[in-house]
matplotlib code that plots the C-alpha trace (Angstrom):
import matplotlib.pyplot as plt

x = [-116.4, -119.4, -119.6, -121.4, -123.7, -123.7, -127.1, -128.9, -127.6, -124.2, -124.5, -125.5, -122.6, -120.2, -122.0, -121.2, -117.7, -117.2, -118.9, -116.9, -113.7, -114.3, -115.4, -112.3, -110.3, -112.1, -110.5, -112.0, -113.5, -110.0, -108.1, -110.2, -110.0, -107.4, -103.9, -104.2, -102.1, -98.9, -98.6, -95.4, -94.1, -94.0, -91.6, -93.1, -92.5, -89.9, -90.8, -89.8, -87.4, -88.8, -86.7, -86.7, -85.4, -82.4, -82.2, -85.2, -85.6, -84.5, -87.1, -87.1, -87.9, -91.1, -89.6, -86.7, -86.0, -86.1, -83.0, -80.6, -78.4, -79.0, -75.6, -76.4, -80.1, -78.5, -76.5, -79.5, -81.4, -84.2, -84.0, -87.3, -88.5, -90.3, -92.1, -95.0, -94.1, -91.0, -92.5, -93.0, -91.9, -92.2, -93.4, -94.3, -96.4, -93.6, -92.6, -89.5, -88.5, -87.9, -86.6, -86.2, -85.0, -84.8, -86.2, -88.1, -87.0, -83.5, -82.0, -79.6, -79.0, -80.9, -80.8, -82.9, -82.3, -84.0, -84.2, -85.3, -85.3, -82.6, -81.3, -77.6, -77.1, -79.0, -77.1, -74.1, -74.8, -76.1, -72.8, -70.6, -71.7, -71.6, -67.7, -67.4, -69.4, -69.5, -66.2, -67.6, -65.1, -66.2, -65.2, -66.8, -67.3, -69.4, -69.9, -71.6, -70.5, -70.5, -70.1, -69.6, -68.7, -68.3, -68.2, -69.0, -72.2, -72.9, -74.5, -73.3, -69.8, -71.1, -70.1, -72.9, -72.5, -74.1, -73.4, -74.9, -74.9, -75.8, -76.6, -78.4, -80.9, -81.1, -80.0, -79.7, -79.4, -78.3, -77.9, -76.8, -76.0, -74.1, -75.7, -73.7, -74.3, -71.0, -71.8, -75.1, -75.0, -73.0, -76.4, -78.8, -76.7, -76.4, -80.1, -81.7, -78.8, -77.4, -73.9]
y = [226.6, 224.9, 221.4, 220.1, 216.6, 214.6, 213.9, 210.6, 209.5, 210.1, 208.7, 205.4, 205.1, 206.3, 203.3, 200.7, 201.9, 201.0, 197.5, 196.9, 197.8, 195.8, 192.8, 192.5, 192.4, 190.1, 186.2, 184.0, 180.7, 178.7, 181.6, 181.4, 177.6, 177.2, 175.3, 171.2, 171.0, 169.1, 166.7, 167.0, 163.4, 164.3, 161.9, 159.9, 160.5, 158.1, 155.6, 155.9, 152.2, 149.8, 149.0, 145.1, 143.9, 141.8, 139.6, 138.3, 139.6, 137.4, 136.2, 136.4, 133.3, 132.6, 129.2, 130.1, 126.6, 125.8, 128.6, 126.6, 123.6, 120.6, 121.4, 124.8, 123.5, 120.6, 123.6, 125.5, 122.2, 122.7, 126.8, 127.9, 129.8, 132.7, 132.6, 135.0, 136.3, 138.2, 140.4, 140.6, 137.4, 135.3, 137.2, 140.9, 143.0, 144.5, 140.5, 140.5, 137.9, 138.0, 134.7, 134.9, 131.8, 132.6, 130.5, 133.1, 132.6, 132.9, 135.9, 136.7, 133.7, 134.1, 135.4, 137.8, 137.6, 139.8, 139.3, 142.5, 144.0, 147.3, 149.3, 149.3, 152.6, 153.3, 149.7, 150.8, 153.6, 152.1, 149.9, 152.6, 154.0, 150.9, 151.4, 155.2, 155.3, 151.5, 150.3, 147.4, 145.6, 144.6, 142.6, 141.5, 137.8, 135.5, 138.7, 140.7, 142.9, 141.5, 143.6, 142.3, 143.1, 141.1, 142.6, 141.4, 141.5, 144.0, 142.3, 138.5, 137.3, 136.2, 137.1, 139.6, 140.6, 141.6, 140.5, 142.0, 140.9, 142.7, 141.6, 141.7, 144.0, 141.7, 142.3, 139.9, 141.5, 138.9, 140.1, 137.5, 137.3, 134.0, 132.0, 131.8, 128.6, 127.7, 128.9, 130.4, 133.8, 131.5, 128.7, 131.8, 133.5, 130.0, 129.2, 132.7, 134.4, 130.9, 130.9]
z = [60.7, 61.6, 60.8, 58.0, 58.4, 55.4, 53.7, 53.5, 50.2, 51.2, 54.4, 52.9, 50.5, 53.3, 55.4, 52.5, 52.0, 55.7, 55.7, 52.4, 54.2, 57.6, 55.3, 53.3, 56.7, 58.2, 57.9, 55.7, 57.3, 56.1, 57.6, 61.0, 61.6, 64.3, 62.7, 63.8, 67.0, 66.9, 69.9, 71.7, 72.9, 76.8, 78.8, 81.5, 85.4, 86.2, 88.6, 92.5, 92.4, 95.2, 97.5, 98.7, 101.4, 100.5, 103.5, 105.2, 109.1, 111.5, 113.2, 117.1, 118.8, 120.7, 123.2, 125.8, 126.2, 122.6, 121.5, 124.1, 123.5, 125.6, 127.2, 128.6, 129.3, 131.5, 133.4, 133.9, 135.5, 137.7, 137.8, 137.2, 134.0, 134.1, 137.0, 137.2, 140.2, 138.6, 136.3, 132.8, 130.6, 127.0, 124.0, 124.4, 122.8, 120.7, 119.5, 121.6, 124.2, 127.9, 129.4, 133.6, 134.9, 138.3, 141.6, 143.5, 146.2, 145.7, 147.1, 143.9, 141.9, 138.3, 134.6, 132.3, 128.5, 126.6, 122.7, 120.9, 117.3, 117.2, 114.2, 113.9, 114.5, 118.3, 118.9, 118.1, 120.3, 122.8, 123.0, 122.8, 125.4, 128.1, 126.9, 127.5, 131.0, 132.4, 131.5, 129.3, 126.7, 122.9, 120.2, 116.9, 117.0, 114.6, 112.5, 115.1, 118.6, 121.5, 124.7, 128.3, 132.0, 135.2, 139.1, 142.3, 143.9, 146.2, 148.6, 148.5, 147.3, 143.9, 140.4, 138.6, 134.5, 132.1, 128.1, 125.1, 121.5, 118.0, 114.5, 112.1, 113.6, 116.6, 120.1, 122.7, 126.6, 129.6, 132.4, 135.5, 138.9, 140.3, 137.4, 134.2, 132.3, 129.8, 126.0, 126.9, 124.8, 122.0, 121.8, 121.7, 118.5, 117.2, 117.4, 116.5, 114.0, 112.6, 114.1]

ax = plt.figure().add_subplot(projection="3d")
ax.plot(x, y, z, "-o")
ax.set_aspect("equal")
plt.show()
């Protein structure tokens, strides 16, 4: 059946019929306007807590002579102190110590401290391990570890050792051949770690 157009009159009110319809569906401008947002109270990021440091460091001295009693000083008499000659002495770069008292010219007789920061956990370590493969012996004086070990010199019929000492993050390493001043290690712990 071929398909009839519609004439212009028609056409028109079929046209107005339409735009009635669409314009009764469309929103009205009270409809349109978005609803007011409600603000949601969003809880803020918790802070990361600080964490202080409860104890002050210890602080590492910068004098060799100044960390010793007068007694063990008076042992030591007129043994040199770090002579250039033997390497590497006083405050280093890292702000640890390094005391030689040693005469050059002495074939063994001397001393080497060396005052350095260390966590507890490579010291421990560290001191375990002089037990387990050097035969050392520990104990836990004035509320720290001390480890030591005595032989005789290879060379010369003197007494060598070597004592180490942890707290507090500090370690303090002596080692000694045929010069071992009475309460030496004890002065250093007193003067640097308070007793």
């Amino acid at each position: 059946m071929p398909r009839r157009l519609l004439r212009p009159a028609a056409a028109a009110a079929f046209a107005g019929a339409v735009l009635l319809t669409l314009t009764a569906c469309a929103p009205s401008e009270e409809q349109a306007a978005p609803a007011p947002s409600t603000s949601v109270a969003t809880e803020s990021p918790t802070p990361i807590p600080t964490i202080t440091q409860t104890a002050p460091a210890v602080r590492i001295p910068a004098d060799c002579r100044a960390m010793l009693s007068a007694d063990v000083l008076s042992q030591l008499g007129t043994t040199p102190l770090n002579d250039p000659s033997l390497g590497a002495s006083g405050v280093q770069s890292d702000g640890s110590l390094i005391c030689i008292w040693r005469d050059p010219a002495a074939d063994t007789t001397g001393l080497v401290t060396h005052i350095s920061r260390m966590d507890r956990g490579p010291a421990l370590d560290m001191l375990n391990g002089l037990v387990d493969t050097q035969g050392f012996s520990c104990y836990t004086p004035d509320a720290g570890t001390r480890c030591e070990k005595t032989w005789i010199n290879p060379t010369y019929p003197v007494n060598d050792g070597r004592t180490l000492y942890w707290r507090d993050g500090v370690l303090i390493d002596t080692q000694y051949s045929n010069l071992a001043p009475t309460g030496y290690t004890g002065s250093i712990i007193a003067s640097v770690l308070g007793g």
